[in-house]
N, C-alpha and C positions, 0 to 999 in steps of 0.2 A: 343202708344199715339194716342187716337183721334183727327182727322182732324178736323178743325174750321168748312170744308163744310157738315159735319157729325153729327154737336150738332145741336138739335132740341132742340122744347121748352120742351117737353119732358126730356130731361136729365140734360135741363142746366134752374135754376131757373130765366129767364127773368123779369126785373121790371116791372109793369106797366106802360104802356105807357102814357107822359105825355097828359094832358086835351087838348081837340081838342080846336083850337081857331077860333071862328068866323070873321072873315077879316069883313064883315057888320056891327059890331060892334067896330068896334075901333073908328069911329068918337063920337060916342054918347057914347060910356063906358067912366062911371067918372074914373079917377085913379085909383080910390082902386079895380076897375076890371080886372088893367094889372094883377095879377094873374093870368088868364088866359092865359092872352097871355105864349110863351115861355121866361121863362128869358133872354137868348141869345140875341131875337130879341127884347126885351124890353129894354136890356141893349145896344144895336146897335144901336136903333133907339133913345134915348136920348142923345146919343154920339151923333149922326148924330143934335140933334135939332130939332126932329119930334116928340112933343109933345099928347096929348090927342086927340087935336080939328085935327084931320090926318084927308087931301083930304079923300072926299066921292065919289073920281071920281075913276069910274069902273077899271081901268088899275091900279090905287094904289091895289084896293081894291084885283086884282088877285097877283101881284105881292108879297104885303105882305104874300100872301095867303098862294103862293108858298115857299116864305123864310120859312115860319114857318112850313110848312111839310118837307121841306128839315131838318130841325132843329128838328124836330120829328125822321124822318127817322136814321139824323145821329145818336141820344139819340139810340134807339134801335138796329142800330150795335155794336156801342161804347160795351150798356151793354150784348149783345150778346159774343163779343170778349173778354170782360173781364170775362165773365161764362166759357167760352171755354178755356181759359187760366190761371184758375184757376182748371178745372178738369184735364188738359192735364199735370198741375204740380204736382197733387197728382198722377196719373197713371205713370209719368216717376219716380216719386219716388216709387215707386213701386215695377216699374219693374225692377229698378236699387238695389232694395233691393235684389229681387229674383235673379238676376245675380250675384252680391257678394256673396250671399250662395250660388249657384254653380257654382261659380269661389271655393268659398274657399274649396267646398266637391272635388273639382275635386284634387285642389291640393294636398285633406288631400289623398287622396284615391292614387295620383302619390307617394304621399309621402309614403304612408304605403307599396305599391310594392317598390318601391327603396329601403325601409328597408329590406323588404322581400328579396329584393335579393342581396343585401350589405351582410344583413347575411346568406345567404344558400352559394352562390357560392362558386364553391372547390379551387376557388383561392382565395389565402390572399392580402385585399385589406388595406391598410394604408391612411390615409387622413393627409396630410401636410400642415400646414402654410407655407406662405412665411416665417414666423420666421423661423420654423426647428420645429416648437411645432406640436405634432401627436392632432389632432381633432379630432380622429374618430380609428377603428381598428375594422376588422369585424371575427368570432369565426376563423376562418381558419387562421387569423393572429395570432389569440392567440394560438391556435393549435403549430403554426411551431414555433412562437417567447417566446411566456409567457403570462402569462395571460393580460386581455386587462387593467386592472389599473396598472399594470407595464409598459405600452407602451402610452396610453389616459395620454396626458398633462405633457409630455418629450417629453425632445429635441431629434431629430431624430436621433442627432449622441450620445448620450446615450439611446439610447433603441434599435437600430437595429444593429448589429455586424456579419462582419466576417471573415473568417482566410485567411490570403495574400498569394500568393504565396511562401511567404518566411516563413510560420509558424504565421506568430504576428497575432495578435487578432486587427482588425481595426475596425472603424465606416465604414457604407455602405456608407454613404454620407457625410465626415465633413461638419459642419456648413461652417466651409468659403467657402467651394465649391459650399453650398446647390444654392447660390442665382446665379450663373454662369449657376447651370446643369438647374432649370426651366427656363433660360432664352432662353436658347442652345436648349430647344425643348424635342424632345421624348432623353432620353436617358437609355441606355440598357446595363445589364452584364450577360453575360450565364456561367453555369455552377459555379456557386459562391460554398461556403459552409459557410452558415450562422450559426449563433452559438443563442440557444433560451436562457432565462434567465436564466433556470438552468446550461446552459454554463459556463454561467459569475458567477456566484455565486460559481461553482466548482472550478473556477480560482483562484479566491477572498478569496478562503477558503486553497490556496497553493497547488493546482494538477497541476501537469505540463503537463497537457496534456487535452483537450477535450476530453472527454469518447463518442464513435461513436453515441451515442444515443442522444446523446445534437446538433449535426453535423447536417444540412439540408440541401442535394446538389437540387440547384433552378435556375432558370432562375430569371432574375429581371430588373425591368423597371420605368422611374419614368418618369410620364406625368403630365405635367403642369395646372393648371386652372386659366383660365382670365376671368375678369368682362370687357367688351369691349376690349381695347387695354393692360390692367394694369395686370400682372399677380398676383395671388394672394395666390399661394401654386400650393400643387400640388396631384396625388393619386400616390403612390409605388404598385404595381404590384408583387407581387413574387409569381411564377409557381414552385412549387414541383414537383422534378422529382426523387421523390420517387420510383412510375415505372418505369421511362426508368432507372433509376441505377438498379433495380430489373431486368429488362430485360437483359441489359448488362452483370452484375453476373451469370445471368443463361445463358448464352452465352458463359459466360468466364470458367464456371463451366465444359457444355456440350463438352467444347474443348479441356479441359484439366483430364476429367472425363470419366470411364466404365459405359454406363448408367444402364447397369443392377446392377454392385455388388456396386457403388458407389467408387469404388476403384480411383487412377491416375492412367493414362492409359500409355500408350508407353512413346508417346515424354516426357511425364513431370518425370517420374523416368530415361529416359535414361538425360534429362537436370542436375535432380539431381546427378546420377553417377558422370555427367561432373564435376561438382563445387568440388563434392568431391573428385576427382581425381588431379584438380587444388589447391586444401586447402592441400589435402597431398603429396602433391610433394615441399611445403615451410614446413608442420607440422612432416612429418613422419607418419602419422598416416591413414593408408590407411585403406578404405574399403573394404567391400565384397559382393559378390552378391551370391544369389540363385535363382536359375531356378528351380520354381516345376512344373510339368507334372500328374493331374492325370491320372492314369492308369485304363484302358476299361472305360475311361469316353464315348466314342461312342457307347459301348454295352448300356448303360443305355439309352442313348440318344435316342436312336433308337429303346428300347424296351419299352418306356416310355410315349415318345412322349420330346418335346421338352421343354415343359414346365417345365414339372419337373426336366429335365437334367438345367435348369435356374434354379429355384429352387435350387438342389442340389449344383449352382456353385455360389450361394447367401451365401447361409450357409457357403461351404468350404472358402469363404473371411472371412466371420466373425469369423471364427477357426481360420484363418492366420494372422489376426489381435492381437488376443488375444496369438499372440506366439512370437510376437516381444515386444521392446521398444517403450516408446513413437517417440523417435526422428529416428525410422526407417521408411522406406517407402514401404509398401507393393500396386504392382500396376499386374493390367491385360492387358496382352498382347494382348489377345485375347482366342478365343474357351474355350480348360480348361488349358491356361499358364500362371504361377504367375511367377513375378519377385518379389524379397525382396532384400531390397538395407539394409544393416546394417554400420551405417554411424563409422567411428573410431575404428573399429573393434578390430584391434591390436590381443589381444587376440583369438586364432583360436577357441581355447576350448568353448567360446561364440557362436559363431558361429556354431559350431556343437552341442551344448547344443539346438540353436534356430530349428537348424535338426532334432534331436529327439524330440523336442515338436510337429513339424509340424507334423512329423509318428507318434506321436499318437495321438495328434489332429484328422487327416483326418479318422485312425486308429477305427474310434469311429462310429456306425451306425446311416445312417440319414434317419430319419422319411420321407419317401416320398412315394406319392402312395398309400397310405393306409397299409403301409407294409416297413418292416426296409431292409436299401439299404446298403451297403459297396464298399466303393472305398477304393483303395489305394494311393500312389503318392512317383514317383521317383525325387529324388534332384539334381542338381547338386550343387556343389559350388567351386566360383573362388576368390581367396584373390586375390588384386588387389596388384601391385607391379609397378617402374620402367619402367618393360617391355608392360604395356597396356599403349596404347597412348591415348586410347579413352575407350569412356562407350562402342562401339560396340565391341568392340577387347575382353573387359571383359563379356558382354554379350556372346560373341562366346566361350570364354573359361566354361563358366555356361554349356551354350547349351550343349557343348558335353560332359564335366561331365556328367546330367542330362542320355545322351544318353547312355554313359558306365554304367550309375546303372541302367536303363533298361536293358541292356544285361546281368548283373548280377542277373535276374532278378525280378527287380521292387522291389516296395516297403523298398527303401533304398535311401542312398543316399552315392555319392560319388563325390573326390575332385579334380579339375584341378590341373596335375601337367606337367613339360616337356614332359616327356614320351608321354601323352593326348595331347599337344601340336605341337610334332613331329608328330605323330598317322595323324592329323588333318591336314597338312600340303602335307602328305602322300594322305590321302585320296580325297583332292582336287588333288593331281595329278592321282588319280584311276579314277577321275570322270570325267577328261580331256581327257584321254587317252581312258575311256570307251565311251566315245561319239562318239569320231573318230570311235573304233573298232565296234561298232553295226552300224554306216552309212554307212562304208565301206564292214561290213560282215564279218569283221576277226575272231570273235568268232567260235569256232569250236564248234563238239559236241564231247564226247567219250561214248562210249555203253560197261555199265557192266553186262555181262548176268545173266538171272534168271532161276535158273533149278528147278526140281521138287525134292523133300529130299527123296523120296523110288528108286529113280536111278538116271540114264544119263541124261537124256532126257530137251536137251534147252527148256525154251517156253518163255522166250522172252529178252530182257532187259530194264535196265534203263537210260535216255539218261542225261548225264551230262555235263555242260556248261563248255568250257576250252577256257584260254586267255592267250596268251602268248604276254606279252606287250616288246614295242622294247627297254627299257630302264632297268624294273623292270622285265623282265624274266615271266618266268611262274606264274600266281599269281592264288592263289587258290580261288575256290567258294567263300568261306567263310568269304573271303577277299571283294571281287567285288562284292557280289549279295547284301550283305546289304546296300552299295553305289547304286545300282541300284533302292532298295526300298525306300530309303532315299530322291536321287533327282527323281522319276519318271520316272527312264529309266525302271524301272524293267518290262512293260507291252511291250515296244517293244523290251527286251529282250526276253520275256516272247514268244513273235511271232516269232521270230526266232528260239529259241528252237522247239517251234510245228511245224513249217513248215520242220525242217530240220529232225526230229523224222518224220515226215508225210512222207516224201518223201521217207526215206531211208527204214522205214519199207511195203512201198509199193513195192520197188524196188526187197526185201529179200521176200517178201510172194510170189510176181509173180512169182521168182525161186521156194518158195518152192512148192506153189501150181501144176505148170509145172512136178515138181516131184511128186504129188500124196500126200503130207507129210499135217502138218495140218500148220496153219499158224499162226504167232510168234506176238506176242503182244509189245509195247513198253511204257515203263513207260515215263511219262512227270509230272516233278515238276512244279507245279502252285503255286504262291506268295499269302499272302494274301491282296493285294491290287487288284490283278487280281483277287480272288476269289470274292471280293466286289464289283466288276464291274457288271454294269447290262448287258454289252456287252461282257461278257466271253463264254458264250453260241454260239453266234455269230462269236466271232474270231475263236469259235473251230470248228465249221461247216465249216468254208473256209478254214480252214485251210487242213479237209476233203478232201473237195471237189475238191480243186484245185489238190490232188494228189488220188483223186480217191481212196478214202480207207474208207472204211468198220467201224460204228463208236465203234463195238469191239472190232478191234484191237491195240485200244488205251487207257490206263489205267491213267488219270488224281493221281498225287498223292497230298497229301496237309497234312498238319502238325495237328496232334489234337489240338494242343495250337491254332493255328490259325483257326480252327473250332469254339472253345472256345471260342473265343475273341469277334464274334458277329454269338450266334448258328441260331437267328431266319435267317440271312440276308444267311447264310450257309445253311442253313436247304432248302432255296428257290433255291441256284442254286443248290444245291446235286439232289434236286425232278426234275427241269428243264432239269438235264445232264441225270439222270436218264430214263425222256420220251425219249430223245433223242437216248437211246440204250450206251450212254457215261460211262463205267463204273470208280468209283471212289475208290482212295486204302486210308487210312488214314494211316500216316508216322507217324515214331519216335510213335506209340502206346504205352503206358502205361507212359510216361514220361509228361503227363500233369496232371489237375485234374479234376474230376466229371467225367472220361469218363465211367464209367460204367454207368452213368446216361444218357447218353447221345450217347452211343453205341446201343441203341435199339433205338433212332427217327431218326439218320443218315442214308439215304441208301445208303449206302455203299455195295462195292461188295469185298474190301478185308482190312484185316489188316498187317500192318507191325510189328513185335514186334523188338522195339529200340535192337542195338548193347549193349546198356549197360545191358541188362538183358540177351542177349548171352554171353557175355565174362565173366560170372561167373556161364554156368552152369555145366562145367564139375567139381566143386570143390564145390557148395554151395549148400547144399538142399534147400534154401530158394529160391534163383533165379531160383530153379526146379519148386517147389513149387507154383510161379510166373506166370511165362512160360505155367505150364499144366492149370493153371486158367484163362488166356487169352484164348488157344487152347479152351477149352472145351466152354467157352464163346462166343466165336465167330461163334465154327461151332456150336452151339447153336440156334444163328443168321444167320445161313445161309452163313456165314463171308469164304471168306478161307483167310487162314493164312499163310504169308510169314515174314520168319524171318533175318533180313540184321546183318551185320558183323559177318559173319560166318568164323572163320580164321582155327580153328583144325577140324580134325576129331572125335575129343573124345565133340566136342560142336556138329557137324552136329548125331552124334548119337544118342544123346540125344534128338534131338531136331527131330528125326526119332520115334525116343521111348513115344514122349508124344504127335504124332501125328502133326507135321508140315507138312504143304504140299509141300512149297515150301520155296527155299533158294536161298542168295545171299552173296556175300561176296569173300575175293582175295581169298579163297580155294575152289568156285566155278570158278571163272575170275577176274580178274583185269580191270577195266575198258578200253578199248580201242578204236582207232579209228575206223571209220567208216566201212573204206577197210578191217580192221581185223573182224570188224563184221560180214560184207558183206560173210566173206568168211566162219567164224564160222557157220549161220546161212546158208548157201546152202550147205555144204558140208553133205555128205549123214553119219548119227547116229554121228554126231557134240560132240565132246568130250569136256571139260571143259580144259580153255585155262590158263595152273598157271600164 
C-alpha cells in the first residue's frame, strides 16, 4: 500500500482547486458574486450576520482573506486524502488477492507432499474419527489389512483385527474402548498378529484356523488428533515386522540347522531321540538310530580340495534323505557323520531295509571334479530299548556299531548288541588303564628277530608293544593299539615304542660293532595317524639323536591299507623319510588294494608279504603262484622282500625257492624281551631262538 506522503498529483487525479477570492471585493460584489467566494466561508459569515455591504477596513479585508485560503487549502488536502485513500484500497485489494492465491498454492502444494507421503511410506497409516469411522487408509494399509474400500468408511473395530493370546479373533481397538485410548494419549502394542481381510473372510467361510499368509506380526500405535484442546480421532500406526520375524527365523533356522547340507544338526536330533525315547517308554514303540561314517571321505578331501569334499557331502544328505520316511529325521553331526533317527521303528527288518538303501544310495558315483568319485559308508545301528536312558547312551551304542562295521571292513553295516556293549565298557577300561601305563612307562617292548631265508644269519628285528595291565593281565596289541588310535594316545605311544627300539638297538650295534660283525636293524610299527602327521619326520630324528644312531638302522614299517587311505599325504612323508637316509618296509603286503598301482610311486625300501599268503604255501600252487609274483615285483623295484608268519620249514623252503630274502616268524624266533635280544643279537653266529 502507498503512503498518503507518496501520492503526487501525478498518481492521484486532484480536483481543481476552487476560484481564488478577492477579500477587495466583498464590500462592493453584489450577491450574486458570493460564488466566488468559498461556500464555507459564505455560509459562515451569513450564520454570523455579515452580510454584502462587509467593513472595507484593511484588517477585515486580510482576515477574510486568510479564512478563505485556509478554506482553500483544507479543500485540497481533504481531496488529496480521499485520492490517496481510494488508490491505497484498490492496491490492498490486491495484494490481498495475490496472498490468497499463494496462501492457497502453498497449501495445495503441502497438501499434494502429505499425499505423496501418506501414500509411499512403508508404514501403514490409518486415519480415525473420534467415531471409530477410518477417514482415510494409505496402500501399505491396504497391503497388510485389504483393500482400502473395505477399511475407508468402517468402523474401526470392524475393519482392523487380531488374534489374542488365547487364539480368538478380536478387534484391535473396540468401539467402547476407542474414545478412552485417544483420550489416554499415545497408545502402543508390539508384536500383535493382525489378521487382513482375506483372514476374516476364511473364517466366515468355516476354516478353523487363519492360514499364515493372512497373519501379519506388527508393532502398532494409535496417536490422537486435536483441533485446540478437543480431540478429534486419531492416526493407527502399524510397523510390519515382516523382517525382524524373517531375521529371527533365520536365526532360529542357523541354530538348529547344518549350514552346508541344510540338514538338523546335533542338538535338535539328539532333542528329538529324547521325546522319542519318553513317547516309548508309555507306547512301546521304540526307536532306532543309525550312525553313518563315510569311508576315506579325508582322501577325497585332501585330494580335492575342500570344496568339492562339501560338494560331495551336499549330495551324500540328499541320497540320505531319499532313503528314509517322511517322519524320520536324518541330521549332521559334523565332518562326514550322519545320524538317522527312524521314529517307531518296531520292526527291525525296516530299519535294515533303510541300511541297504543308504549302501547303495552312497554306493552310486558322484560327479565331482570333472571326473566320477566313489565313496563308501559304514553303519551302525542301535534299537533303542529300556536299557538307554538317554539319546547319548543310544548315540554311543550307534558309534560303536558303526566302528565294528569299519573293522569288518567298511562298507557295511552292523547292529548294537550286549556283547558290543560289554566290548565298550571293556575298552573304557583299556583306555583308563592305558593312560596310566604310557605316563608311567609300563609299556614294555619284545623284539622278534628277522633272519635272512638262504641261512643263519640275524639282521635285525621287529619291536613290539607289550602291556601287562594289573587287573586284565596280559592284553594283546590288538586289543590296546586300536584304543590308542581311537582316543589319541597312539602318537605317544608311538614315542615310546621309537625311543625304546632307538635305545636298545644302539646299545646291540655298539657290541656288535666292537666285535667287527655288521650292525642289526630294528623294525618300528608307525600308526596311521602318526604317518599323517607333519611332525613324524621330526619325532623320528630325536628320537635318533638322542640315542646316537645312524638313520639306517631303523626300518619304519606301515600297513598298505594305511598307505591307501591318503597316497598323496603318504607319498610326501615316504619322499621326506626317504632324504632323510630313514628307510621304510610296507606291512601286511598284498592284503589291501591297488597296490601294484601304487607299488612303483612309494619309495619304499622293503616289502613284507602278509602271513596269510605264507600259511598256504606249502599245499597251494596258487599262493605259490602269489608269492613268486610279489618276489619277482619287487625285486623288479629294487624292493627286498621279507616274508612274516613263517611257522614250518616246508613254507621257509619255499619261500627260499621263489627267491625271499629274508624271514620272520615263531620258526625263526618268537618274540622276546629285551635282555633276550640283547643277548641274541651279541652273541657271536646268533642262532635262531624257538
Amino acid at each position: 500500500m502507498t503512503s498518503p506522503d507518496h501520492v503526487t498529483q501525478e498518481t492521484v487525479q486532484v480536483p481543481p482547486p476552487a476560484p481564488t477570492w478577492d477579500p477587495t471585493q466583498v464590500a462592493a460584489a453584489p450577491d450574486d458574486a458570493s460564488s466566488e467566494r468559498h461556500p464555507l466561508l459564505v455560509r459562515q459569515l451569513a450564520e454570523a450576520g455579515i452580510g454584502p455591504a462587509t467593513p472595507t477596513h484593511p484588517q477585515w479585508l486580510t482576515f477574510v482573506s486568510q479564512v478563505n485560503r485556509t478554506y482553500v487549502e483544507v479543500d485540497r488536502e481533504q481531496a488529496v486524502a480521499e485520492a490517496t485513500f481510494q488508490a491505497s484500497a484498490q492496491e490492498f485489494s490486491e495484494r490481498f488477492r495475490e496472498l490468497r492465491l499463494a496462501t492457497e498454492q502453498v497449501l495445495t502444494s503441502q497438501r499434494e507432499r502429505l499425499e505423496v507421503v501418506f501414500g509411499s511410506v512403508p508404514t501403514a497409516l490409518v486415519v480415525i474419527e473420534r467415531s471409530g469411522r477410518i477417514a482415510d487408509a494409505n496402500p501399505e494399509a491396504a497391503r497388510l489389512l485389504g483393500p482400502v474400500d473395505a477399511l475407508v468408511d468402517h468402523s474401526l473395530d470392524e475393519a482392523v483385527f487380531m488374534v489374542g493370546r488365547d487364539g480368538q479373533l478380536r478387534p484391535i481397538v473396540p468401539l467402547a474402548e476407542l474414545d478412552d485410548v485417544l483420550l489416554g494419549g499415545r497408545w502402543e502394542r508390539h508384536d500383535v498378529r493382525l489378521v487382513s481381510v482375506g483372514g476374516r473372510e476364511q473364517l466366515r467361510t468355516g476354516a478353523a484356523a487363519v492360514l499364515p499368509e493372512h497373519l501379519v506380526a506388527a508393532d502398532v500405535a494409535l496417536i490422537p488428533f486435536t483441533d485446540g484442546d478437543v480431540c478429534v480421532g486419531g492416526l493407527l500406526i502399524i510397523t510390519d515386522n515382516a523382517e525382524r520375524e524373517s531375521a529371527r527365523e533365520r536365526m532360529a533356522w542357523q541354530a538348529s540347522h547344518d549350514q552346508l547340507t541344510g540338514l538338523v544338526n546335533r542338538a535338535v536330533v539328539t532333542e528329538r531321540i529324547e521325546l522319542a525315547l519318553v513317547g516309548a517308554r508309555r507306547s512301546g514303540a521304540w526307536p532306532s538310530v543309525l550312525f553313518c561314517d563315510l569311508d576315506r571321505f579325508k582322501h577325497i578331501n585332501d585330494s580335492f580340495g575342500h570344496g568339492t569334499g562339501d560338494r560331495l557331502l551336499t549330495v551324500a544328505a540328499q541320497r540320505l534323505l531319499r532313503c528314509v520316511r517322511s517322519i524320520d529325521t536324518v541330521a549332521r553331526l559334523g565332518g562326514d557323520e550322519f545320524v538317522i533317527l527312524v521314529e517307531s521303528a518296531g520292526d527291525t527288518e525296516l530299519v535294515r531295509g533303510i541300511a541297504e538303501r543308504i549302501l547303495e544310495a552312497l554306493a552310486e558315483p558322484f560327479d565331482l571334479h570333472e571326473e566320477q568319485t566313489h565313496v563308501s559308508v559304514s553303519i551302525g545301528i542301535a534299537h533303542a530299548g529300556p536299557h538307554h536312558p538317554s539319546a547319548d547312551a543310544l548315540l554311543h551304542d550307534a558309534d560303536l556299531a558303526m566302528y565294528r562295521a569299519k573293522d569288518r571292513g567298511r562298507n557295511c553295516f552292523d547292529v548294537a548288541d550286549d556283547l558290543l556293549r560289554i566290548t565298550a565298557a571293556e575298552r573304557a577300561t583299556l583306555e583308563r588303564g592305558l593312560r596310566i601305563a604310557i605316563a608311567r612307562r609300563e609299556l614294555t617292548v619284545a623284539y622278534q628277530p628277522v633272519k635272512r631265508a638262504d641261512g643263519d644269519e640275524l639282521v635285525g628285528f621287529e619291536a613290539l608293544a607289550r602291556w601287562v595291565h594289573p587287573v586284565l593281565g596280559d592284553v594283546r596289541p590288538d586289543r590296546f593299539v586300536p584304543v590308542a588310535e581311537e582316543t589319541g594316545l597312539i602318537q605317544a605311544l608311538g614315542d615310546r615304542m621309537l625311543d625304546v627300539a632307538c635305545r636298545d638297538v644302539a646299545t646291540w650295534n655298539r657290541e656288535r660293532l666292537s666285535q667287527g660283525r655288521e650292525p642289526l636293524v630294528v623294525h618300528v610299527n608307525i600308526s596311521g595317524r602318526e604317518l599323517q602327521s607333519p611332525h613324524l619326520l621330526g619325532r623320528v630324528r630325536d628320537a635318533l639323536r638322542r640315542h646316537d644312531v645312524p638313520p639306517h638302522w631303523v626300518v619304519l614299517e606301515m600297513t598298505e591299507t594305511m598307505l591307501l587311505d591318503d597316497p598323496d599325504t603318504a607319498l610326501e612323508r615316504l619322499r621326506e623319510l626317504k632324504l632323510a637316509g630313514i628307510r621304510v618296509a610296507i606291512d601286511d603286503f598284498g592284503t589291501g588294494y591297488s597296490s601294484l598301482a601304487y607299488l612303483r610311486r612309494f619309495p619304499v625300501h622293503m616289502v613284507k608279504i602278509d602271513r596269510e599268503f605264507v600259511a598256504g604255501l606249502a599245499s597251494s600252487t596258487q599262493d605259490q603262484c602269489i608269492v613268486r609274483a610279489m618276489v619277482d615285483l619287487a625285486k623288479a623295484l629294487d624292493h627286498v622282500v621279507l616274508a612274516e608268519g613263517v611257522e614250518t620249514g616246508a613254507e621257509l623252503e619255499v619261500l627260499r625257492e621263489l627267491g625271499c630274502q629274508m624271514v620272520q616268524g615263531y620258526l625263526i624266533g618268537r618274540p622276546m624281551p629285551s635282555e633276550d635280544a640283547m643277548r641274541l643279537a651279541t652273541r657271536p653266529h646268533a642262532a635262531a631262538v624257538a
